[in-house]
ROBA-805509 format. One line per field, with one value per residue (C-alpha): residue in three letters; x, y, z. Coordinates in steps of 0.25 Angstrom, whole numbers, plus 2048, in hexadecimal, padded with zeros to 3 digits. Layout:
! ROBA-805509
aa: Ala ...
xx: X ...
yy: Y ...
zz: Z ...
***
This chain:
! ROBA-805509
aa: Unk Unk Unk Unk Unk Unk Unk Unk Unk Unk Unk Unk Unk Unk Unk Unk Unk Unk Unk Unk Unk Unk Unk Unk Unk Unk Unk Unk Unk Unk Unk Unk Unk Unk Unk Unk Unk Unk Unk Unk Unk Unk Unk Unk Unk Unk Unk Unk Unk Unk Unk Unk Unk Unk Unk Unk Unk Unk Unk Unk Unk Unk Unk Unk Unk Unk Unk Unk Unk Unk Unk Unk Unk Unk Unk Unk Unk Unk Unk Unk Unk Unk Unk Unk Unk Unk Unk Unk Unk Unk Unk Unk Unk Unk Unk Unk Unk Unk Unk Unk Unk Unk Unk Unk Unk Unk Unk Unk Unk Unk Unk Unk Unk Unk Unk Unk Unk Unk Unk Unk Unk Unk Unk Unk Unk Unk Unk Unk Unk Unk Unk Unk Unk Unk Unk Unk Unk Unk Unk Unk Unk Unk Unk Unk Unk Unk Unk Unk Unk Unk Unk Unk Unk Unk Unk Unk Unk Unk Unk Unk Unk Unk Unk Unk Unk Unk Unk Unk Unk Unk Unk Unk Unk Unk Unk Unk Unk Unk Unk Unk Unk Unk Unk Unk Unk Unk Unk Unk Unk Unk Unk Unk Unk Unk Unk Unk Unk Unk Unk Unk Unk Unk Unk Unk Unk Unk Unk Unk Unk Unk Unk Unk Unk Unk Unk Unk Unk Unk Unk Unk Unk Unk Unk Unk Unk Unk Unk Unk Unk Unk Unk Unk Unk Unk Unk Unk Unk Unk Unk Unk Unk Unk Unk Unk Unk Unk Unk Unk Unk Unk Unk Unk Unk Unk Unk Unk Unk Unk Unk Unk Unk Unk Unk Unk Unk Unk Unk Unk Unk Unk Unk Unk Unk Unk Unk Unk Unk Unk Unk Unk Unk Unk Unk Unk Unk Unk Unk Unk Unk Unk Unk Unk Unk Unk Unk Unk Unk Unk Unk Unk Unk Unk Unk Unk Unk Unk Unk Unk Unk Unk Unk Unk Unk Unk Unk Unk Unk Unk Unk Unk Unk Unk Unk Unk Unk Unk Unk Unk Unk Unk Unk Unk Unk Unk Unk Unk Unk Unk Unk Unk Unk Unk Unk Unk Unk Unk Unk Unk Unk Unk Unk Unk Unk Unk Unk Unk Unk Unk Unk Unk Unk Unk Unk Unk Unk Unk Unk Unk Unk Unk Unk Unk Unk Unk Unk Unk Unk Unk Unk Unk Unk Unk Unk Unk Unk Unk Unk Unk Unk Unk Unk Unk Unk Unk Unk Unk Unk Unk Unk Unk Unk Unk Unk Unk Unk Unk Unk Unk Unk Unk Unk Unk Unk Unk Unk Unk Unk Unk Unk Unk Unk Unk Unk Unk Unk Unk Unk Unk Unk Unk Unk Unk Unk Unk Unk Unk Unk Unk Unk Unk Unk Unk Unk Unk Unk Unk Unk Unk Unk Unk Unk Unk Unk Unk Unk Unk Unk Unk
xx: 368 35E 35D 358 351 34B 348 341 336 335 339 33F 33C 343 343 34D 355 355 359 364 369 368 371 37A 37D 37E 389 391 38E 392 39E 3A1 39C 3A6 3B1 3AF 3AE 3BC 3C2 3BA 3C2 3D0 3CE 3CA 3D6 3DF 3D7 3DA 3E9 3E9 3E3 3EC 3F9 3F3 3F4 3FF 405 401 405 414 414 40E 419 423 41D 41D 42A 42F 425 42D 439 436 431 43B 445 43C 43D 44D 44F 444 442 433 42A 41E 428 42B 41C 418 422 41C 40E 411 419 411 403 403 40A 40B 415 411 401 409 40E 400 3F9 404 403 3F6 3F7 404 409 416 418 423 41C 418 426 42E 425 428 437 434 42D 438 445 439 439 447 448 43E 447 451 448 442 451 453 449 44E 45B 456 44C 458 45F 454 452 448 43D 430 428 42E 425 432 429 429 438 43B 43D 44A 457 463 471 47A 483 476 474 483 47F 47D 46F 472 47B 46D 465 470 471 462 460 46C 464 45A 464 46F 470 46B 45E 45D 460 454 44E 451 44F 43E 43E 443 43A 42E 430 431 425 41E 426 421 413 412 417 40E 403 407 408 3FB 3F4 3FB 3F3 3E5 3E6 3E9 3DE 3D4 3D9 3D5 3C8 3C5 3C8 3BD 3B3 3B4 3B3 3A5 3A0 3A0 39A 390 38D 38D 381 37A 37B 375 369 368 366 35D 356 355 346 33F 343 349 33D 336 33E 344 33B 343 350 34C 348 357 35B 355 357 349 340 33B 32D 326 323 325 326 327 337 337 330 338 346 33D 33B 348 34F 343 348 357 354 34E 35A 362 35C 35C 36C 36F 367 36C 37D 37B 379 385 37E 374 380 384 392 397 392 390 381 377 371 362 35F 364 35B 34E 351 350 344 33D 340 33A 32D 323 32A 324 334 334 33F 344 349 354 356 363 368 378 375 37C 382 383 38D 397 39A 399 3A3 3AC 3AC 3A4 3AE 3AC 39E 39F 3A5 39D 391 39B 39C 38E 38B 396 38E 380 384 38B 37F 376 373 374 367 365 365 36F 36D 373 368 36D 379 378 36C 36B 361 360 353 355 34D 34D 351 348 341 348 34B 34A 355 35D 35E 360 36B 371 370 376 381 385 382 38B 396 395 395 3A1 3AA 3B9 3BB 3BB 3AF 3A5 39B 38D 381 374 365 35D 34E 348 33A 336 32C 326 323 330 332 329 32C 325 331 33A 332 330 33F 340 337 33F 34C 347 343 34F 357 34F 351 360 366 36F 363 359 34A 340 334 326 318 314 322 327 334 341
yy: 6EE 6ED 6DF 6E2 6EC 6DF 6D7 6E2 6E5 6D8 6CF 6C3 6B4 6AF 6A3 6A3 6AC 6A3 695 69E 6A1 694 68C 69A 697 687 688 691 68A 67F 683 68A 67E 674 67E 680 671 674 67B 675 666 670 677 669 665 671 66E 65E 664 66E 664 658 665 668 65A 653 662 65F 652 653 660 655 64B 656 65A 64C 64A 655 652 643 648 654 64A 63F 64C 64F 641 63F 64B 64C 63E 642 637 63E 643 633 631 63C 637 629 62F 636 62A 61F 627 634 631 63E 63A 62E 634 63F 635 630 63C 63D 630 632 63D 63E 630 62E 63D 645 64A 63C 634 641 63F 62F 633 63D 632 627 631 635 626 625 630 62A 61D 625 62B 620 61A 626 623 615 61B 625 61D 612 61E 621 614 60E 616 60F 61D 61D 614 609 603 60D 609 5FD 5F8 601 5F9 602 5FF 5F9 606 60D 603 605 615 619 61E 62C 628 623 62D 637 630 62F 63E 641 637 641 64D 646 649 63B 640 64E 649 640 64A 655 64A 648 657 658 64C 652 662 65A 653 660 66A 660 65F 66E 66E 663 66B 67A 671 66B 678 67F 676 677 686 689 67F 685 694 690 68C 698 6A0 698 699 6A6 6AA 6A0 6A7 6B5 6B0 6AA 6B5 6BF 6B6 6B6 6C6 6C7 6BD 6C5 6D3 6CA 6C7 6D2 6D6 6CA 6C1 6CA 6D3 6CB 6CA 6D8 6D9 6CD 6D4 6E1 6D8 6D0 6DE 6E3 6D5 6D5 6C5 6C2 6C5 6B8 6BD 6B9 6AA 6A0 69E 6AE 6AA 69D 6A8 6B0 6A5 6A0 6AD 6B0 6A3 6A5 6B4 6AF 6A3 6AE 6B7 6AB 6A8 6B6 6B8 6AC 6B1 6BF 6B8 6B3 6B1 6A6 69E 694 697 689 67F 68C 687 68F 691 692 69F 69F 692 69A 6A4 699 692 69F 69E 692 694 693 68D 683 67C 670 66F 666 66A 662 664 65D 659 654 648 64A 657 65C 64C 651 660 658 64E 656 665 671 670 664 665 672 669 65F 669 66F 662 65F 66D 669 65B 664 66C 661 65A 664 66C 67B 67E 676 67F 679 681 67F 682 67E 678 66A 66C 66E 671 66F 676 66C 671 66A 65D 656 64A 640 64B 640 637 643 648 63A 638 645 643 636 63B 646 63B 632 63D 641 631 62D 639 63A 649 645 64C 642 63C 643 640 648 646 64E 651 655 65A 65E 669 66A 679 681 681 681 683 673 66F 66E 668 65C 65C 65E 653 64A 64C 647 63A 639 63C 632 626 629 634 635 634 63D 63E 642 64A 643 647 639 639 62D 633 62D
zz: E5E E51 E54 E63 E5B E52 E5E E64 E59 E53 E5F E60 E61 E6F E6B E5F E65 E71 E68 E62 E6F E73 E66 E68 E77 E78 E6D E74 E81 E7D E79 E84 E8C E84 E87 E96 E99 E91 E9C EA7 EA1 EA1 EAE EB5 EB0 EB6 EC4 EC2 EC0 ECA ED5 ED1 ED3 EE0 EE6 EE0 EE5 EF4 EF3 EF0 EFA F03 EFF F02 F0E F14 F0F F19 F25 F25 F24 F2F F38 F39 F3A F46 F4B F49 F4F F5C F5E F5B F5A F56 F4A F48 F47 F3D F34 F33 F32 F27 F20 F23 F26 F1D F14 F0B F02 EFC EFB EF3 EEA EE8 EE4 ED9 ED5 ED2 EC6 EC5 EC4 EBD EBB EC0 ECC ECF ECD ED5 EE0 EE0 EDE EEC EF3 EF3 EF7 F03 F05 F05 F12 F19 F18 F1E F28 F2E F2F F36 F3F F43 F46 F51 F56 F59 F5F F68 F6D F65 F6F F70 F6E F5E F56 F4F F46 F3C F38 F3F F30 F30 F34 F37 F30 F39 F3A F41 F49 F4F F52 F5F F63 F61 F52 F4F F53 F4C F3F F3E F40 F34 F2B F28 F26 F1F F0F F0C F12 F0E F00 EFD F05 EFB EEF EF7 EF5 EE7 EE1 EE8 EE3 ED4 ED6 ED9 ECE EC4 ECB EC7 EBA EB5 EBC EB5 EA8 EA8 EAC EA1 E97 E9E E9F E90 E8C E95 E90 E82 E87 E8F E81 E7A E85 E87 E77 E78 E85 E7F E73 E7C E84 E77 E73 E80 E7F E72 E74 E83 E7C E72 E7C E87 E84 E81 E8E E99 E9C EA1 EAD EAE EB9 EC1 EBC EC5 ED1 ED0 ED0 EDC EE4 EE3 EE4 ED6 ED3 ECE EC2 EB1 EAC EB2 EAF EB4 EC0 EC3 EC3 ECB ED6 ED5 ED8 EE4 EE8 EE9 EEE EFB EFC EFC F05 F10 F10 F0F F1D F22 F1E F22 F2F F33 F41 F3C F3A F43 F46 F49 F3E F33 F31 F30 F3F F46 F42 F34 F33 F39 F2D F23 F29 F28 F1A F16 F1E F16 F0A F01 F00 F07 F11 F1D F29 F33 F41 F44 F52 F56 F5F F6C F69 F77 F7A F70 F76 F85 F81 F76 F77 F71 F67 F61 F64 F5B F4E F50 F4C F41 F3C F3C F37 F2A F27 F26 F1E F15 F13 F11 F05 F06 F02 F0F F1E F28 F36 F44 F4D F59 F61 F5B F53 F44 F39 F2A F20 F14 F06 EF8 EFD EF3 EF3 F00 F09 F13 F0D F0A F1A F1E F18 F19 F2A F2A F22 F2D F38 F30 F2F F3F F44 F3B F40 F39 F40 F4E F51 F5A F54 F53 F4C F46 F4A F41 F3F F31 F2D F1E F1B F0C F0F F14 F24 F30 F3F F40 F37 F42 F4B F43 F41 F4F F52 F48 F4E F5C F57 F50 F5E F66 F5A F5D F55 F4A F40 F38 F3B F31 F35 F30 F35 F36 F40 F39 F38 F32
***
């Protein structure tokens, strides 16, 4: 207190006090700098760890999955005679193939280790009973009559002993039935099972080892950043109450308005008055998504995006503004074809789809609106210096995605018309747009058009 008392009378130079600080805080930040890279190296290494368990996890449980699904569908098949059985089987031997991709993913950072080697060891007893599986196969097939609807060539490779071929039909069909429950089977079975359960105790005991490590580690680091954050934040209380009267008056004023939830007066220096703006700024930001999240009803219920109304809201908003923004009016070409020809329903994700790619290549500081059935609207701001380039390539992107389709939706495409103000949004804005996306409609679609009062438009 005397010192304050000192301060007080006397007064202090803000500046010595401010280069003390300065040296005070940068050591102690860089120590604790230097210690949370620390930790940020060790954690890394625990999610590394902890993502490497996760999937070499799912893949042997994948192995072991598939492992049962052949063997459950060649039951399926001995048993039923059911083709489809016959064909998932080959699917996922030939196609899926689960097993060996689990043996990739452990090859590649377990190779040689003891999960790796027992998987390998699983992998060839579960080659060894698809051996006698497909043997099975041939048997009953032979049995049935070699029937045209079962595809042959899958084991035509398989040559049967001379003793089978001497069964009757039904002696076939018999024996290849008690194949895949006799103790032969059921022992590699049980050995498949046994190889792949080591595989995936030592997967977790290597994993809880590993961690083990990391965790102390990053204990003894946590210890050393906490001791140099308390000394850090013990400085920054002294320098504060060092402090308190010389700097913060001034805006003890801005305090009360923060307090209130008041807007800033624009007053003090010009770093004062910066804060002041900035926090106006995000004040009103703020004030427009609460409106628009309060309600619920200016949403568009289908795509998600924000819907005519909730847009009216924004314009309002940006009348009169001195930001420079660019409004898109956007159009599905022959919309009105896909619901004729395909349904509501897939006319209904075909917007959802559209709706997803808008707002995947827009920013959110962007405005992306339904306004209609098949229409669309975008208010762009800050999009810098080649606002042109920017929207042309963002369009041909989503007409890219929509014509080369790998959902089995139909292929659609966007025409869409843009116009720029430098001075915030006017009613003539979407005229021009308008205007644009007409000539865009009558050059062919599936292209953007950009509003120029000379009407040379892109």
């Amino acid at each position: 207190m005397s010192l304050l008392k000192k301060f007080k009378s006397k007064g202090v130079e803000i500046k010595k006090i401010n280069w003390i600080f300065i040296v005070l805080v940068c050591c102690f930040c860089f120590f604790v700098f230097w210690n949370t890279i620390s930790v940020n190296h060790e954690y890394g290494k625990i999610i590394s760890e902890m993502n490497d368990y996760t999937e070499c996890d799912k893949a042997i449980n994948d192995f072991r999955d598939a492992e049962q699904y052949l063997t459950n569908q060649m039951r399926l098949f001995a048993m039923n005679f059911d083709i489809d059985s016959l064909n998932n089987y080959y699917e996922e031997y030939n196609v899926v193939r689960r097993r060996q991709s689990a043996l990739e993913i452990l090859e590649f950072t377990h190779i040689g280790d003891e999960p790796d080697v027992c998987l390998k060891m699983a992998l060839r007893e579960s080659e060894y009973l698809r051996e006698i599986e497909i043997y099975s196969q041939k048997l009953i097939v032979e049995g049935l009559g070699n029937p045209p609807v079962i595809p042959q060539d899958k084991f035509s490779y398989v040559t049967l002993t001379e003793e089978d071929k001497a069964l009757s039909n039904q002696q076939k069909i018999q024996k290849g039935r008690e194949m895949l429950y006799d103790s032969v089977y059921l022992s590699s079975k049980e050995r498949t099972l046994k190889y792949s359960s080591t595989a995936l105790n030592s997967l977790i005991n290597s994993s809880i080892n590993n961690q083990n490590v990391q965790n102390s580690i990053i204990a003894k680091q946590f210890i050393h950043t906490t001791i140099s954050i308390g000394v850090l934040v013990f400085i920054c209380v002294v320098f504060y109450f060092l402090i308190l009267f010389a700097i913060l008056r001034p805006i003890s004023k801005h305090i009360k308005s923060i307090e209130k939830g008041e807007r800033m007066k624009n007053i003090g220096s010009c770093e004062v008055r910066y804060i002041a703006r900035t926090y106006n700024s995000l004040i009103e930001k703020n004030e427009i998504k609460a409106s628009v999240l309060r309600h619920k009803a200016e949403h568009d219920f289908l795509t998600g995006l924000i819907n005519r109304a909730a847009l009216d809201q924004i314009k309002n908003v940006f009348r009169g503004s001195q930001e420079a923004i660019a409004y898109l009016l956007i159009d599905i070409d022959l919309f009105k074809n896909i619901n004729d020809t395909y349904g509501h329903g897939v006319g209904d994700e075909v917007l959802k789809k559209i709706g997803h790619l808008l707002l995947d290549q827009f920013r959110n500081t962007d405005y992306v609106a339904r306004i209609g059935g098949d229409e669309f609207a975008v208010i762009m701001t800050k999009f810098g210096d080649s606002p042109v380039s920017v929207i042309h390539k963002k369009i041909a992107s989503i007409n890219n995605i929509l014509q080369n389709i790998q959902d089995g939706l139909p292929s659609v495409s966007l025409s869409v018309g843009v116009a720029f103000s430098d001075c915030g949004y006017d009613d003539v804005l979407e005229t021009q747009a308008d205007e644009a996306l007409y000539k865009v409609k009558k050059g062919g679609r599936c292209n953007c058009s950009f509003y120029k009062n000379n009407s040379n438009n892109i």
